[in-house]
N, C-alpha and C positions, 0 to 999 in steps of 0.2 A: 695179472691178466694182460696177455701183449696184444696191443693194438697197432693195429696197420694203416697207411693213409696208401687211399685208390691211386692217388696218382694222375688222376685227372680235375683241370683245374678246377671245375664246376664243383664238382663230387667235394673235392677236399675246402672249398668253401662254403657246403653246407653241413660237413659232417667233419670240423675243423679239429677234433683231436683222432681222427681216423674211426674204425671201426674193430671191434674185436674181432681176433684170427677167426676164431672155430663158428664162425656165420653162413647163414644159408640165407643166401638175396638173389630176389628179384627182378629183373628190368622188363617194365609193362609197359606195351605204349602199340599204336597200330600202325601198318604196316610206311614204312619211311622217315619213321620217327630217328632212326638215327641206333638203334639197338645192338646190330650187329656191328658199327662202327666203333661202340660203347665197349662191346667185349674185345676189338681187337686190339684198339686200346689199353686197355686192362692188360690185355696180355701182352703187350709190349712193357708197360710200366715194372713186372713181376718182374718181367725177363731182366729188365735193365738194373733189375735191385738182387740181379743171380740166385733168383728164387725160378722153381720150375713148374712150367704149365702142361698140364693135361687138358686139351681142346678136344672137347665132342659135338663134331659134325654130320649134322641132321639135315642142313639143308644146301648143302654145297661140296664138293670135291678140295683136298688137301691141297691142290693145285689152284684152284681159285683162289681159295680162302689167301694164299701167299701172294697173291693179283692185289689184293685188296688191300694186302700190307702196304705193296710195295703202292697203291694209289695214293696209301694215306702220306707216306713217306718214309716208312717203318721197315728198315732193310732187316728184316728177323734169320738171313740163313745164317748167318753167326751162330746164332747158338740153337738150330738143328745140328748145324755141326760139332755143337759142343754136348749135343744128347738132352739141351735144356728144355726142347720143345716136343711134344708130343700130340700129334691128332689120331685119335680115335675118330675112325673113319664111318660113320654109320649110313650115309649115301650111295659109295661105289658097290653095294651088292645090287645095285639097280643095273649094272655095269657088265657084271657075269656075263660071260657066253660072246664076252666082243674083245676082237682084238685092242687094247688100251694099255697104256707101258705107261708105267711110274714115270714122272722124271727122279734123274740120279740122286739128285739133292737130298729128292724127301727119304728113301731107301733107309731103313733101318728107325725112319721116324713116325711112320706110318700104323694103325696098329685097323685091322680091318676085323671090322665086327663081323662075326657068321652070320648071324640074322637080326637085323635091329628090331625084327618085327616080336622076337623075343624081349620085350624087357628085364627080364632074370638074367639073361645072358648077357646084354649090355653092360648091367650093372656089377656084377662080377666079373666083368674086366677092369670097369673102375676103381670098385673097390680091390681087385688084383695090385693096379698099378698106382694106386694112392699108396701102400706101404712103401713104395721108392721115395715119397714126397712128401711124409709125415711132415707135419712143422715147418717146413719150408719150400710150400708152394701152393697150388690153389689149382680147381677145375672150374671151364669155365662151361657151358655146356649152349649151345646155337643152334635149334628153338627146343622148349618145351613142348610147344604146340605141334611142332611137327612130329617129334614122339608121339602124341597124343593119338597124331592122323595114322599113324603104324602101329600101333601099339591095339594090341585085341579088347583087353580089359583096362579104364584108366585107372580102376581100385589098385589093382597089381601095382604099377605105378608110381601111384598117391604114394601105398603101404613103403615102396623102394626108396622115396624120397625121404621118406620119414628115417626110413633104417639109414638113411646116408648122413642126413642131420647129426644122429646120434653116433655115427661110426667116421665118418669122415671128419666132420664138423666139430664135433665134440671129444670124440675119445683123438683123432689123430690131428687134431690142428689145422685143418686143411678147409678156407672159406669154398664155396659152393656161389655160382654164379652164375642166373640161367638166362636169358630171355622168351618172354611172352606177349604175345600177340594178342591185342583186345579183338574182341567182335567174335570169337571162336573157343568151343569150352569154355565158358562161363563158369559152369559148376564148380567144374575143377578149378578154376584160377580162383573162384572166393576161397576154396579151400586149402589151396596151398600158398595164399598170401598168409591165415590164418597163419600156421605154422613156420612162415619165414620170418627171419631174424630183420631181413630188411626187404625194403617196397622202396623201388627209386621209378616213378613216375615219368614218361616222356610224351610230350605232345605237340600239336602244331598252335601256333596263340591263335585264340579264339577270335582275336584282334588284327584281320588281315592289315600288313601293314604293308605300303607302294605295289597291291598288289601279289605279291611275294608269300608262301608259306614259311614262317617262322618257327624254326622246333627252340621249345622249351623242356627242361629239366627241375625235378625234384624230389626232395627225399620224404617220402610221408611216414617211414618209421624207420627207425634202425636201431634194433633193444637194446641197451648198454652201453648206448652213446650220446653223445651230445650231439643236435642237430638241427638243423632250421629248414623249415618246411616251407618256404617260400618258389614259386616259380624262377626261373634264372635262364634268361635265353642265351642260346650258345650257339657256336656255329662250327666247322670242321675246315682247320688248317695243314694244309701237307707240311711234314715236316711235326709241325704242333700240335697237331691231332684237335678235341675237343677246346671250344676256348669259348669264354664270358664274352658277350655282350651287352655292350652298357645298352 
């Protein structure tokens, strides 16, 4: 059974012999917690270990989302250019009917969903383009929740996640890694914690310290691994990305 380490340092010192490949996690926390800087992350660490990403964006433009790279300190066009990076674009159909030009870069890295408001049709592209990345590489997906706010029915959904567990996750080796926003669909997030492999917690401490909002991290499950369920505050270094504070 191969197990993978996240690659961020927090992460990998609560969950110290990695996590297994075929996992479906994840990242809970409200809004500023730090979530979407969590997956870019992630997807810099895949990149760097020549594993490839499929990124699905729901709440921002393929063009931002590379803004935010490059704020962290994460120069990622390397390997657009090498075909290793992939966004699924679930935003720009808000975009239709306006003059808006790709930059050159992304061209050919782009993959523009027809109607995210379909969730059947999102997900048969993923699952399309998960068989390029069986076993070696991972989807990370930015937000659940904003799926939730387009999406007609969450049952549909729920059901698609489930099928992806089993088909991405399981039959092709490919972790699954989404982020979710507290205070919004409830229902749904008890019930797809239920079914995930892992819950990685993020909050601000409940202990204001100098004033200052403090985010913390933790892991409260992660099946088939060893793990320690402890708070860990962290902070965000360019260049270093995520990093322990003592």
């Amino acid at each position: 059974m191969e197990r993978i380490k996240l690659g961020l340092e927090p992460l990998d010192a609560l969950v110290p012999d990695g996590m297994i490949r075929g996992s479906l996690v994840g990242i809970f926390g409200e809004t500023g917690t730090g979530k979407s800087v969590i997956l870019n992350e992630l997807a810099f660490r895949f990149l760097q270990r020549g594993e490839n990403v499929l990124f699905v964006l729901l709440e921002d433009l393929p063009f931002s989302r590379i803004l935010s790279f490059d704020a962290l300190g994460f120069d990622i066009r390397r390997y657009l250019g090498e075909g290793k990076l992939k966004f699924l674009d679930c935003f720009s159909y808000r975009l239709r009917g306006f003059d808006v030009e790709m930059e050159p870069y992304l061209e050919g890295n782009v993959i523009e969903a027809e109607d995210p408001r379909n969730p059947e049709s999102v997900w048969e592209e993923i699952f399309s383009r998960a068989k390029e990345i069986r076993g070696k590489g991972v989807v990370l997906i930015d937000s659940m929740t904003e799926f939730l706010t387009i999406a007609p029915d969450a049952s549909v959904l729920l059901d698609l996640m489930k099928t992806a567990k089993a088909l991405l996750c399981r039959y092709y080796g490919i972790p699954i890694i989404y982020s979710f926003h507290f205070g919004f669909y409830d229902d749904f997030r008890f019930q797809i914690e239920v079914f995930s492999d892992g819950v990685i917690d993020l909050r601000f401490n409940p202990e204001v310290v100098n004033n200052a909002l403090v985010k913390q991290i933790r892991v409260r499950r992660m099946s088939g691994s060893r793990h320690r369920t402890e708070w860990l505050t962290f902070d965000v270094e360019s260049g270093k990305g995520i990093v322990s504070v003592k």
